[in-house]
C-alpha positions in Angstrom: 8.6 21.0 23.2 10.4 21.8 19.8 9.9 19.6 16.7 12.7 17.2 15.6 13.6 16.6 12.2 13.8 13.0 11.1 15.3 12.0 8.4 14.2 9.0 6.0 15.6 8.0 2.8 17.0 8.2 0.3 18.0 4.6 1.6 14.9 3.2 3.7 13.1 0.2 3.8 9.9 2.2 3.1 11.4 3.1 0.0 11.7 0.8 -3.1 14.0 3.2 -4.6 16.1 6.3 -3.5 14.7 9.3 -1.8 14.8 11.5 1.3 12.4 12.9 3.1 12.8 15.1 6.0 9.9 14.8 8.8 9.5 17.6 11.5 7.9 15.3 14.3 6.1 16.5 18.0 6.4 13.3 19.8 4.8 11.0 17.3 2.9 13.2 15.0 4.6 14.6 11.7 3.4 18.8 12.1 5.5 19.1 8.4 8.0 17.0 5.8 10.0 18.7 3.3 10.2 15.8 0.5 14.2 16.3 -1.4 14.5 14.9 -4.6 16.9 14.4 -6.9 18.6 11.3 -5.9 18.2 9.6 -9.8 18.1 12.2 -12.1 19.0 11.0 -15.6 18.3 13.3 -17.7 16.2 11.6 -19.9 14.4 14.7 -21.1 17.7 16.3 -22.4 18.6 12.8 -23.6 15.6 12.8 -26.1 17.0 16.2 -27.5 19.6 14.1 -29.1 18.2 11.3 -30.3 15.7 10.8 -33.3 12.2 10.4 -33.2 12.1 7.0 -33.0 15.0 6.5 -30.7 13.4 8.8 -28.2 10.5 7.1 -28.1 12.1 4.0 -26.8 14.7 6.4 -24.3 11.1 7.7 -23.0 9.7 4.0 -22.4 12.5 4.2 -19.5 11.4 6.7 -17.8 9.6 4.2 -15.7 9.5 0.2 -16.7 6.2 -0.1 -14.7 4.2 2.4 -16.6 6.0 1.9 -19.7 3.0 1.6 -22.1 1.4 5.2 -21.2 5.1 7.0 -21.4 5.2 5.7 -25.3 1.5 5.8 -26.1 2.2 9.8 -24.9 4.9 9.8 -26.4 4.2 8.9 -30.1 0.5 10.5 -30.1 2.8 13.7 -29.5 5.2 12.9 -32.3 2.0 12.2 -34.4 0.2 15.2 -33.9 3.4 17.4 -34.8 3.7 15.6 -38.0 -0.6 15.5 -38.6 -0.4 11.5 -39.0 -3.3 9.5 -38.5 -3.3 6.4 -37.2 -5.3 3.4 -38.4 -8.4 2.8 -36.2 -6.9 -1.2 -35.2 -3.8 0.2 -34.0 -6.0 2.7 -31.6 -7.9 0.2 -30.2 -4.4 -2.3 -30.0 -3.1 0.5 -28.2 -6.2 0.7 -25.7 -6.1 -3.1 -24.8 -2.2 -2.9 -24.0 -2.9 0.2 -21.9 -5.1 -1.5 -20.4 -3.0 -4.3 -19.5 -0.7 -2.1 -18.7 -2.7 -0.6 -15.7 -3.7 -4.3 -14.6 -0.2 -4.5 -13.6 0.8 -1.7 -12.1 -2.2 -1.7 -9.8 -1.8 -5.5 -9.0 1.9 -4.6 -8.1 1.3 -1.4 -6.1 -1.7 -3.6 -3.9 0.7 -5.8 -3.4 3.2 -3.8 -2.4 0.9 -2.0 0.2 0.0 -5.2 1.4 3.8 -6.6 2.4 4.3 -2.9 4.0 1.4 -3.6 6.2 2.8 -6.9 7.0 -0.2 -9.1 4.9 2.4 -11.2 3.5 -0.1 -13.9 2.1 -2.2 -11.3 0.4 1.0 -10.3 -1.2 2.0 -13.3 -2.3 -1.6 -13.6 -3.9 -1.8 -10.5 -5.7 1.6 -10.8 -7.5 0.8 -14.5 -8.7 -2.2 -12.6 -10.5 0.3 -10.3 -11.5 2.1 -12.9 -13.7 -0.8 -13.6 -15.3 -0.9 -10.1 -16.5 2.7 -10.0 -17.2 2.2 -13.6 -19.5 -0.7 -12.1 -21.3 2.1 -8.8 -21.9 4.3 -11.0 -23.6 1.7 -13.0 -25.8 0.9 -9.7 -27.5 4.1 -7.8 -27.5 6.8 -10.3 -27.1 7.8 -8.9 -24.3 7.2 -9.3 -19.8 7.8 -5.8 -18.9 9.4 -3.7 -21.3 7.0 -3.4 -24.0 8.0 -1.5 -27.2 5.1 -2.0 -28.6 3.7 1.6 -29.3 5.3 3.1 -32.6 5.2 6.4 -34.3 2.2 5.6 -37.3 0.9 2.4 -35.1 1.9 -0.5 -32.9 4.4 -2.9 -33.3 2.7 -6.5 -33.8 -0.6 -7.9 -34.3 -2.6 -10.1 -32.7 -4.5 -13.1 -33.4 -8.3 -14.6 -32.9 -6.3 -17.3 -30.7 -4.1 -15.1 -28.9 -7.5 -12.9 -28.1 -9.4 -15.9 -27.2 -6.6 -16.5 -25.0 -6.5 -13.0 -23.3 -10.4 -13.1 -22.8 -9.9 -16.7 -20.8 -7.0 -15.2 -18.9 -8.9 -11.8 -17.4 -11.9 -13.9 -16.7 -9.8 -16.1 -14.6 -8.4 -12.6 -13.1 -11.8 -11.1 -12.6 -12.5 -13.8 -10.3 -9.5 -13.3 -7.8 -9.9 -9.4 -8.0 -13.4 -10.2 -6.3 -11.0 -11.5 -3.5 -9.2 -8.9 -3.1 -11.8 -5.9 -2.9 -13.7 -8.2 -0.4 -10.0 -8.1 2.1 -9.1 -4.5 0.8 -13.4 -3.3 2.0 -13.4 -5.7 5.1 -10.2 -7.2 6.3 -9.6 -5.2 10.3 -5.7 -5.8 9.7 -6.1 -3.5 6.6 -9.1 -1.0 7.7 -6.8 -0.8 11.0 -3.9 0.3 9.0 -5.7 2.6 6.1 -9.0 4.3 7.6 -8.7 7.5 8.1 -5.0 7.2 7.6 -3.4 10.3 4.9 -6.4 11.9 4.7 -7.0 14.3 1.5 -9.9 16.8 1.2 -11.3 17.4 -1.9 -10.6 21.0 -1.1 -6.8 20.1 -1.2 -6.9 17.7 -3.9 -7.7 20.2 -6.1 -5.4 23.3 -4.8 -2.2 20.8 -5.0 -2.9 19.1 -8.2 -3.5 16.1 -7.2 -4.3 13.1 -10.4 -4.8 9.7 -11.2 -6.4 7.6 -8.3 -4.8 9.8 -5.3 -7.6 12.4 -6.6 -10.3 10.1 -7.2 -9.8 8.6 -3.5 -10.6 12.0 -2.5 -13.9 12.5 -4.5 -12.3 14.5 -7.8 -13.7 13.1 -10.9 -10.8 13.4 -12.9 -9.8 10.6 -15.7 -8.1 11.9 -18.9 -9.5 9.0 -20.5 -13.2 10.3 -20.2 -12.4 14.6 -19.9 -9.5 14.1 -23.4 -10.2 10.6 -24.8 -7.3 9.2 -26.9 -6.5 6.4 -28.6 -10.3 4.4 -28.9 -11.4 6.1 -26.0 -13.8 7.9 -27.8 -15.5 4.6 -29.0 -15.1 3.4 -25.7 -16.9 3.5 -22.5 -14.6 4.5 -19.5 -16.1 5.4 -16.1 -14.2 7.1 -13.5 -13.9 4.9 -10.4 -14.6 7.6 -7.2 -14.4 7.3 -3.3 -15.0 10.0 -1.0 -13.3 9.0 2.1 -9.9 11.1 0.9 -8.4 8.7 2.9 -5.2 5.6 2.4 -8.0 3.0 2.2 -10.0 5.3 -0.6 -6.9 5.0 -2.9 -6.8 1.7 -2.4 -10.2 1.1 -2.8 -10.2 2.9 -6.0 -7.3 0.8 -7.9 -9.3 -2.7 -7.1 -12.3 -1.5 -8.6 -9.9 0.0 -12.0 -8.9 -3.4 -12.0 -12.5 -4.4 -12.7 -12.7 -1.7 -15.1 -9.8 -2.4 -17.1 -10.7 -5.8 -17.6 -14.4 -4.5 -19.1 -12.3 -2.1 -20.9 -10.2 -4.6 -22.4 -13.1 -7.0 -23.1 -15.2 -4.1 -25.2 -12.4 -3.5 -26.9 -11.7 -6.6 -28.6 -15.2 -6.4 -29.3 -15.2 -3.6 -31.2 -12.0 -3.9 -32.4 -12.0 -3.4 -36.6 -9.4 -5.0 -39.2 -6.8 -3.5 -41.0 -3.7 -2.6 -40.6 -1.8 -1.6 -38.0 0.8 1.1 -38.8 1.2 3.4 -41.5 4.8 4.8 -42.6 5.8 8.3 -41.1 8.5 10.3 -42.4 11.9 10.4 -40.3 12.3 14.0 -40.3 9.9 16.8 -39.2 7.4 17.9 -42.4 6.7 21.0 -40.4 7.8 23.8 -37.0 5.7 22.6 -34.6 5.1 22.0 -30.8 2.6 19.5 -29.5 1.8 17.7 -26.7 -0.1 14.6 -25.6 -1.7 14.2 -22.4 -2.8 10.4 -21.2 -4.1 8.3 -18.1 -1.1 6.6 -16.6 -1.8 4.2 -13.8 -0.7 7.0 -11.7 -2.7 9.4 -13.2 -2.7 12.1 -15.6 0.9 12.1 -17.7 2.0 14.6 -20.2 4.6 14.6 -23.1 5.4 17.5 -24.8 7.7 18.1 -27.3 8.8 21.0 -30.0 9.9 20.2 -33.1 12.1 22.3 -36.3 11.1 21.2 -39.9 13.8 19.2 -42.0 14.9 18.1 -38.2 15.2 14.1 -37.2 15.2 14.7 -33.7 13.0 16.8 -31.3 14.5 20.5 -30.4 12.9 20.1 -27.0 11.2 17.2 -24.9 9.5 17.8 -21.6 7.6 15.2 -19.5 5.3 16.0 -16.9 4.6 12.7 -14.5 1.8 12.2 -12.2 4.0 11.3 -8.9 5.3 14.9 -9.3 2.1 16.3 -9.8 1.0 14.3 -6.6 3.8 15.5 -4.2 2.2 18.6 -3.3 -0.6 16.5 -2.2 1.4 13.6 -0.6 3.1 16.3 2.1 -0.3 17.4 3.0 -1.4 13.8 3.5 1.3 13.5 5.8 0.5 16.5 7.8 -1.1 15.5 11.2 -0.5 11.8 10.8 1.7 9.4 13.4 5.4 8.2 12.4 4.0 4.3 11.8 1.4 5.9 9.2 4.3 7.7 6.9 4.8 4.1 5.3 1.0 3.4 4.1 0.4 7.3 3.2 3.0 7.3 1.1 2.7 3.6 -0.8 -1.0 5.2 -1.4 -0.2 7.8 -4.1 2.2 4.8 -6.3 5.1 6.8 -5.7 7.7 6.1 -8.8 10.6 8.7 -7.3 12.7 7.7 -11.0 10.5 9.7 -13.1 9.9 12.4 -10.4 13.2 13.2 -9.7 14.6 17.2 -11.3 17.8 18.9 -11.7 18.3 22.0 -10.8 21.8 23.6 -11.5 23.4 26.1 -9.4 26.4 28.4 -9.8 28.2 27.1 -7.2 30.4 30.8 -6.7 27.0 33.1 -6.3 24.9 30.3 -5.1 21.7 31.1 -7.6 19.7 28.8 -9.9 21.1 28.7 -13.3 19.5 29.3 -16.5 19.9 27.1 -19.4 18.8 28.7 -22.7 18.2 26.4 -26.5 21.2 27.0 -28.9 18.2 27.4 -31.1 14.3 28.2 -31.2 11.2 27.9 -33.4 
């Protein structure tokens, strides 16, 4: 019997925002999908081109509202390095602790999402309650729920207090509790082990071969975690380790983003330990001192995220930006999840990598009279 191609996307109810995804099926089993994307492209990487530095900074934080903090922390460490600026050591570990935060919330969300796809409504619920306490403790320190700007190019943006810490340390104890909760469903619940062992299965083999980052990696055994192999920001005064399973499987990934949520909050808790005085920012010139391409490379919640940017002395705006996200670097990876797996499983295998589909998406321009890829070249070079 031939395959049939099934279509899903780019509006499904699988999907929290637009995409396609063509499935060749036998019967019930996907044999191969072909993933099309494209479907909100917004040019944000020729968008920084003509802005200035510190615009594009805050055009970047768009890219994807979730993972906000990592795209401006990458961001500005790359505008820093191009224009040799050191950062004071307070503003490092500020940036640490709202990174951290950061990736309390986008795990807290993605569980939760997971869980209402598998129909656990009340875990659901539960999870995104926590998830307001995240979002509250966001605000205290940057004035802000979601949208942060809080990372600038010398520093961060605000301060914070010996109350407003106290506060944040009474807060993620509170939040250490109910994570407990949840790794005991996520290891033990049957409605979840029923829907996630052995369900997208990843060797480590393949993990590796496709690129895969972040925790879709680590579920598959791959110690991988910028923030340990290329520490940044006060990594390297702080103690990170990388959170493994080696099942490879939908219930690994999960697995691994409940213990990070652990993690983080340790994180978080030795870093306003350690965390010196002084200030937080230093001035930066507006315009390029110096030619110069650099790039910064950070742990997003989704894994490993990369800015990287050129820039033309006596400029006030970058000559090129390029962005590398972790959900495109995990696509490779997702299609061979899918490979072998039944229909009802395409759901769960694909909530398991924290797809973000807006800051995967790519252009690619074709001459529409001979039908080939088209080649933009810069105006100008360094």
């Amino acid at each position: 019997m031939p395959s049939v191609d099934i279509n899903i996307g780019p509006v499904h109810p699988a999907l929290h925002e637009p995409e396609k995804f063509v499935f060749k099926v036998d019967g019930e089993v996907v044999v191969d999908v072909e993933p099309r994307l494209g479907y909100v492209h917004r040019g944000i990487e020729k968008a920084a081109g003509e802005k200035t530095f510190t615009q594009a900074v805050y055009l970047v934080e768009r890219v994807c509202g979730i993972c906000n903090v990592a795209h401006t922390l990458a961001s500005v460490q790359a505008i820093e390095r191009a224009f040799e600026v050191d950062v004071p050591a307070r503003a490092k570990y500020l940036r640490t602790i709202i990174h951290e935060l950061n990736r309390l919330h986008s795990h807290l969300l993605l569980l939760g999402v997971a869980c209402e796809l598998m129909g656990f409504d009340t875990l659901f619920m539960m999870l995104w309650r926590d998830r307001e306490v995240v979002m509250d403790l966001m605000e205290l320190a940057t004035g802000n729920r979601v949208m942060s700007a809080y990372n600038v190019i010398g520093g961060v943006r605000r301060n914070i207090s010996d109350h407003e810490v106290s506060t944040i340390r009474k807060a993620l104890t509170s939040l250490s509790e109910g994570v407990k909760r949840y790794r005991k469903a996520f290891a033990e619940d049957p409605t979840i082990r029923a829907r996630c062992v052995n369900v997208g299965r990843l060797s480590p083999f393949k993990g590796i071969s496709l690129g895969a980052v972040g925790p879709t990696a680590r579920g598959s055994g791959i110690n991988v975690d910028v923030r340990v192999k290329e520490p940044y920001a006060a990594f390297d005064e702080i103690q990170c380790t990388p959170i493994t399973y080696n099942e490879g499987d939908s219930w690994a990934r999960f697995m691994v983003r409940i213990d990070e949520l652990h993690e983080s909050i340790r994180i978080i808790d030795e870093a306003l330990n350690k965390m010196p005085r002084g200030p937080i920012r230093v001035p930066v010139a507006e315009v390029a001192p110096q030619t110069a391409e650099s790039f910064s490379i950070v742990e997003a919640p989704r894994g490993e995220l990369l800015h990287h940017i050129y820039v033309k002395k006596g400029e006030d705006r970058p000559l090129r930006y390029r962005i590398r996200t972790p959900t495109y670097a995990n696509m490779p990876a997702l299609c061979e999840m899918l490979k072998g797996g039944y229909i009802a499983d395409i759901p769960v295998t694909l909530v398991s990598i924290d797809p973000c589909f807006s800051c995967t998406d790519r252009l690619t321009l074709i001459d529409i009279r001979s039908h080939k890829r088209k080649v933009v070249r810069l105006k100008s070079s360094i």
